[in-house]
C-alpha positions in Angstrom: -21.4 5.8 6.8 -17.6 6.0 5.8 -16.0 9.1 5.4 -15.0 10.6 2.5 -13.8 13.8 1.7 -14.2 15.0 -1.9 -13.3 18.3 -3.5 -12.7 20.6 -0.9 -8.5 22.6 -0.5 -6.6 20.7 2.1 -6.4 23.1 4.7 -10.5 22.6 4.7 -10.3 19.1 4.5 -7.5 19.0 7.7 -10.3 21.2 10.0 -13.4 18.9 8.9 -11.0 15.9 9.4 -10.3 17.0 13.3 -14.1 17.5 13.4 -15.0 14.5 12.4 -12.4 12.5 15.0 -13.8 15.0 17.5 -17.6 14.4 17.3 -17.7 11.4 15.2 -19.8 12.8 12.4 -19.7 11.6 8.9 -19.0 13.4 5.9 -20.0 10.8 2.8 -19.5 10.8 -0.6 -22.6 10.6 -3.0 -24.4 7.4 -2.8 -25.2 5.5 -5.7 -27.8 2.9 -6.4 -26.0 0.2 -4.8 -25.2 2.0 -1.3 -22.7 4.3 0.3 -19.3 3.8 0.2 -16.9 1.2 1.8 -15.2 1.4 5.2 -12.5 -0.5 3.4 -11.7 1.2 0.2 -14.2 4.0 0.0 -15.2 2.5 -2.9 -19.0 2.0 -3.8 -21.8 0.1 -3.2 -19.9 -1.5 0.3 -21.6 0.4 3.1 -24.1 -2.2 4.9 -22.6 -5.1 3.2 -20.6 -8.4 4.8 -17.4 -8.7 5.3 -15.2 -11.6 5.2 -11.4 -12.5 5.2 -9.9 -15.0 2.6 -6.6 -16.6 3.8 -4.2 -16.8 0.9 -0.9 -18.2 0.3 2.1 -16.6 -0.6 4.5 -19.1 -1.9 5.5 -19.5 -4.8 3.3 -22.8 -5.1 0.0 -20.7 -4.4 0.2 -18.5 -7.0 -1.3 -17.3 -9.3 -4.1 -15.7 -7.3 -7.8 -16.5 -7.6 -10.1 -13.4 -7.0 -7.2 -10.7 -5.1 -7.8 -7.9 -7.5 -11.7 -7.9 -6.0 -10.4 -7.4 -2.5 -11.0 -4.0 -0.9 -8.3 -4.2 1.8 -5.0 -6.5 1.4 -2.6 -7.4 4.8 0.4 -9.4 3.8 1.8 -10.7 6.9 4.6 -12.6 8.1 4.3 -16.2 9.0 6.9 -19.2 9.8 10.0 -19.3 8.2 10.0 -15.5 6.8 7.7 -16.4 4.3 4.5 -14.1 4.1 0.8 -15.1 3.9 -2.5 -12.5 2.5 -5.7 -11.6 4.9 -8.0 -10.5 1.9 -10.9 -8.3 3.5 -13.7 -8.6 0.5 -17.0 -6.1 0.9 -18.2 -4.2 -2.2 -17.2 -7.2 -4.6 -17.0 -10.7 -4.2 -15.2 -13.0 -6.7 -16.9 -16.1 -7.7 -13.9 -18.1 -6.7 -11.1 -17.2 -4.2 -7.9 -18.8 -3.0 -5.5 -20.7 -3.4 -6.8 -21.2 0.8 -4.6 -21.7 3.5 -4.8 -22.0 7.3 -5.5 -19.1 9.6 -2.8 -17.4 11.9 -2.9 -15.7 15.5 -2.4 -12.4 13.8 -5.4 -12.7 11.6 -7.4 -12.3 14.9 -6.1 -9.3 16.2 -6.9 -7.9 12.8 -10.8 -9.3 12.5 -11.1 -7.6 16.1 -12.0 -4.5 14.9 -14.9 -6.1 13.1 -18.0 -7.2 14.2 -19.0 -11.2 13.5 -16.6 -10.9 10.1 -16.2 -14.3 8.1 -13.0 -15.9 8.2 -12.6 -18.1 5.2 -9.1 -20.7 6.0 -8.3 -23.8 5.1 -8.3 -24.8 8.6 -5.3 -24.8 11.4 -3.7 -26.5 14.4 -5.7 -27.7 17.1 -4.7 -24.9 19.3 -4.9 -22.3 16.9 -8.3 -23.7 16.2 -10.0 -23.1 19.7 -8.8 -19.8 19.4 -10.9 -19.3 16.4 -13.9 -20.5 18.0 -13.4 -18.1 21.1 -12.4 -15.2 18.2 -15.5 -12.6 17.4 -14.6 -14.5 13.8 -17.3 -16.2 11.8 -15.3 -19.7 10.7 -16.1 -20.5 6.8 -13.6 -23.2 6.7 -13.9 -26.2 5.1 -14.8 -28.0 8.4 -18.1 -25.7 8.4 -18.5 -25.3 4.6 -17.6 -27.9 2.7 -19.8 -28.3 -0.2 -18.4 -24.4 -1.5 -14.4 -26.1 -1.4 -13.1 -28.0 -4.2 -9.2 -28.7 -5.4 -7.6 -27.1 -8.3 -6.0 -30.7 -9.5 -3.5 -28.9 -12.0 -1.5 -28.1 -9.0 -0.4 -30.1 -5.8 -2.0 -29.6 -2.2 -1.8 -27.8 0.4 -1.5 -25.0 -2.8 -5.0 -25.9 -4.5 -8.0 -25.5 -2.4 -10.2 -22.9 -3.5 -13.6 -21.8 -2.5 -16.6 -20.6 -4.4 -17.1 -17.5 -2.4 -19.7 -15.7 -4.1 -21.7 -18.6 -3.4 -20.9 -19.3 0.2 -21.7 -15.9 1.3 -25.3 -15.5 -0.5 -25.4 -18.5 1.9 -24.2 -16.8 4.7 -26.6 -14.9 7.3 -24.6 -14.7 10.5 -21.5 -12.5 9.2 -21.5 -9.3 10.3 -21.4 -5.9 8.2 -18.2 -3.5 7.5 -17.4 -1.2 9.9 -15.7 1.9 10.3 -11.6 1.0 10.6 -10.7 4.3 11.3 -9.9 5.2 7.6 -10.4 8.3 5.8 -10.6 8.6 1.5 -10.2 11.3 -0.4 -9.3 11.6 -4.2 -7.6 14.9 -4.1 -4.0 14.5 -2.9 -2.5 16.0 0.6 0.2 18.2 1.0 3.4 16.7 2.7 4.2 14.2 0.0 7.7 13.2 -1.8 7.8 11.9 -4.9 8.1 8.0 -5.4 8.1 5.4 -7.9 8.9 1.9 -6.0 8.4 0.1 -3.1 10.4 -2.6 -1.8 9.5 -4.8 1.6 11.4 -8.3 2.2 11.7 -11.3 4.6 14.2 -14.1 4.8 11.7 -16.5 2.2 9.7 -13.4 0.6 9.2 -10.0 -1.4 6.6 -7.8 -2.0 7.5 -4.8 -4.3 5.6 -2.5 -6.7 5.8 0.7 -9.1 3.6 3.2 -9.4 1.7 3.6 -12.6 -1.5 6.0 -13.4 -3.8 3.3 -12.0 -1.9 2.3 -8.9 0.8 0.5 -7.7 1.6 -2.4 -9.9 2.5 -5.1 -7.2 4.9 -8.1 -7.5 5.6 -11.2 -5.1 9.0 -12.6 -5.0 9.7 -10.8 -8.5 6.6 -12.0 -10.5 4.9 -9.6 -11.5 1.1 -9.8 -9.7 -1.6 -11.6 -12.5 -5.2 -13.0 -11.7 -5.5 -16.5 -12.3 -8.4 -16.3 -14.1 -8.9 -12.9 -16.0 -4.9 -12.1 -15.9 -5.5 -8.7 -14.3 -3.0 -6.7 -12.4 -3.0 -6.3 -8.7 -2.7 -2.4 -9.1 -4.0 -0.6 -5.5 -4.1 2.4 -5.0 -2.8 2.9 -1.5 -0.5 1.3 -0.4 0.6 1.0 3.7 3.9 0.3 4.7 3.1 0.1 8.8 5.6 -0.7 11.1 4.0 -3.1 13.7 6.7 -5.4 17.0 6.3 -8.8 15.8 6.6 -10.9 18.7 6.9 -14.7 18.9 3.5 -16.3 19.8 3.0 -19.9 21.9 2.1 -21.0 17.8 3.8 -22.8 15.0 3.9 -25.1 12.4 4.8 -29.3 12.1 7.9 -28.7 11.1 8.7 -26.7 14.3 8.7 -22.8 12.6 7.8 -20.4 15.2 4.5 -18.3 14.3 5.0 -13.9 14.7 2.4 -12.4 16.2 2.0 -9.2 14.3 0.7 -6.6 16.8 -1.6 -4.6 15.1 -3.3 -3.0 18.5 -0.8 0.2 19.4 0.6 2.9 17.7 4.1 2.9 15.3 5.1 4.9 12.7 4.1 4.3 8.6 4.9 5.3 4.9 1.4 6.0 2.9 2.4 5.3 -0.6 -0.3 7.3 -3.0 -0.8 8.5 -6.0 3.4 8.8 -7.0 4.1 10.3 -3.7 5.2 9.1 0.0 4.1 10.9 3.1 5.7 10.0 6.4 3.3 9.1 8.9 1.8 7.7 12.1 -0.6 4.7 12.9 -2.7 4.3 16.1 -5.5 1.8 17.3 -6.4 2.2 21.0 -7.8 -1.1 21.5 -8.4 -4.6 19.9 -12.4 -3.2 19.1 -11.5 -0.2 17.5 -10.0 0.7 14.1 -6.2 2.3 12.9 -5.8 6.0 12.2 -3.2 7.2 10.2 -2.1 10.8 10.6 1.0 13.4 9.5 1.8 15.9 11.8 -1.3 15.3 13.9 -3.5 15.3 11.2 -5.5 13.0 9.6 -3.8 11.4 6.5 -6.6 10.3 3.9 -6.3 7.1 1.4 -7.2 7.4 -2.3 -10.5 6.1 -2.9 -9.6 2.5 -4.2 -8.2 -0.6 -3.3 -5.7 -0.4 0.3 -2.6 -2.6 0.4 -1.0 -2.8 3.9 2.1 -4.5 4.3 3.3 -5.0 7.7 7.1 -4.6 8.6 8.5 -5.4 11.5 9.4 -2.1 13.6 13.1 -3.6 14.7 13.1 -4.8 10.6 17.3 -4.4 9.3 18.3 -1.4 7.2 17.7 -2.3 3.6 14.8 -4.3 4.1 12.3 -1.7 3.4 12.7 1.0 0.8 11.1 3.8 -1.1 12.9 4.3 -4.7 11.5 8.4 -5.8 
């Protein structure tokens, strides 16, 4: 079961938070009708249910979005060219149609790792990139696989139109694995520690991702566009959001055109901003091992996530001054 913590004073919730990483026991909120509550968000109805990762584009071409708001967890990464692509980890909610799809990257492994036999929905990759796949602990849902749930968007030009039925393909599915614990902790009631803050700013060469915090989250934009679904025109609003530092090395992978692929090393320890309700708190990330999941902690201790929808945007460690900033 996930943990989460639920109206107990913080100097409580810091002793039963060191228990728990000591002894590994789990403290749970209610569960309803529909199960206990997702590794991912906390929210739920997700415990004991699939998870898979939907590759998305993050040009301007690939938006809007089909199906983001649903997600539970959110990575936007860097790929070739300082643009930025989204690893969209769905569990308590799947939309009937995701996308726009794009292909898979080396960093979306190192990520799934912590999973066991998740679903990696792409739009396919290189040939090298590709064996990697097949040797990853990845379930592939690609087109190349699944085919019949794909179709093209043909208001808009490819690569930016493929989108999947995924609520269909995975009531198809019966060898992706369930959730699993990823080493985060949720808790509605709000730490100690924090500053106040209002915006968030993170940019690459060839992409932005910003947002502002309103009473249901942080209102996200790409590139300066404000965040709407491309179908119910819904705000991206989650309500943590993870600024973690992470080396981004260059991998033996690229694209056609000869753009070098990052490898975003999400396996070690750095330092983070947890962005939650109006306030930031200075933290710490750690995750021993490829199989195991990320802690977050301030001071040594545990730092919980609001229960909702996580966002985590990874920056470079060695990123410039100016390219990541907290407005209060």
């Amino acid at each position: 079961m996930r943990r989460v913590i639920t109206n107990i004073p913080f100097a409580r919730r810091v002793a039963a938070s060191l228990v728990l990483c000591a002894s590994t026991m789990a403290m749970t909120a209610p569960v309803s009708a529909n199960g206990g509550p997702s590794p991912l968000s906390g929210r739920p109805g997700g415990e004991g249910k699939p998870v898979v990762m939907v590759k998305y584009g993050n040009a301007r071409p690939d938006r809007p979005h089909y199906g983001l708001n649903q997600a539970d967890l959110i990575y936007v990464e860097e790929v070739e060219w300082g643009l930025t692509r989204i690893a969209a980890m769905f569990n308590t909610k799947i939309p009937s149609v995701a996308g726009p799809t794009r292909s898979a990257r080396i960093s979306d492994l190192e990520i799934l790792e912590q999973f066991d036999s998740p679903g990696l929905v792409f739009s396919g990759a290189n040939d090298v990139l590709l064996k990697a796949v097949r040797k990853s602990n990845a379930i592939s849902l690609s087109p190349s696989e699944r085919s019949n749930f794909y179709y093209r968007n043909l208001s808009k030009e490819a690569p930016h139109n493929q989108l999947v039925r995924l609520a269909s393909l995975m009531k198809k599915e019966g060898k992706v694995g369930s959730a699993k614990d990823v080493g985060f902790v949720f808790d509605r009631a709000v730490p100690a520690g924090g500053a106040k803050a209002a915006t968030f700013r993170a940019s690459w060469p060839s992409a932005l991702v910003s947002g502002r915090w309103t009473k249901s989250g942080w209102q996200i934009s790409f590139d300066g566009s404000l965040h709407r679904d491309a179908q119910t025109k819904g705000l991206l609003t989650p309500r943590t959001v993870v600024l973690q530092y992470a080396e981004h090395k260059e991998s033996a992978y690229g694209d056609r055109f000869g753009g070098k692929t990052p490898l975003v090393k999400t396996v070690g320890s750095g330092r983070a901003t947890v962005l939650r309700n109006g306030q930031k708190f200075d933290a710490e990330w750690t995750r021993a091992s490829a199989g195991a999941g990320t802690t977050f902690t301030m001071s040594g201790v545990v730092l919980p996530f609001d229960v909702g929808q996580v966002l985590v945007v990874l920056v470079d460690e060695k990123a410039k001054k100016g390219t990541v900033s907290v407005g209060g």
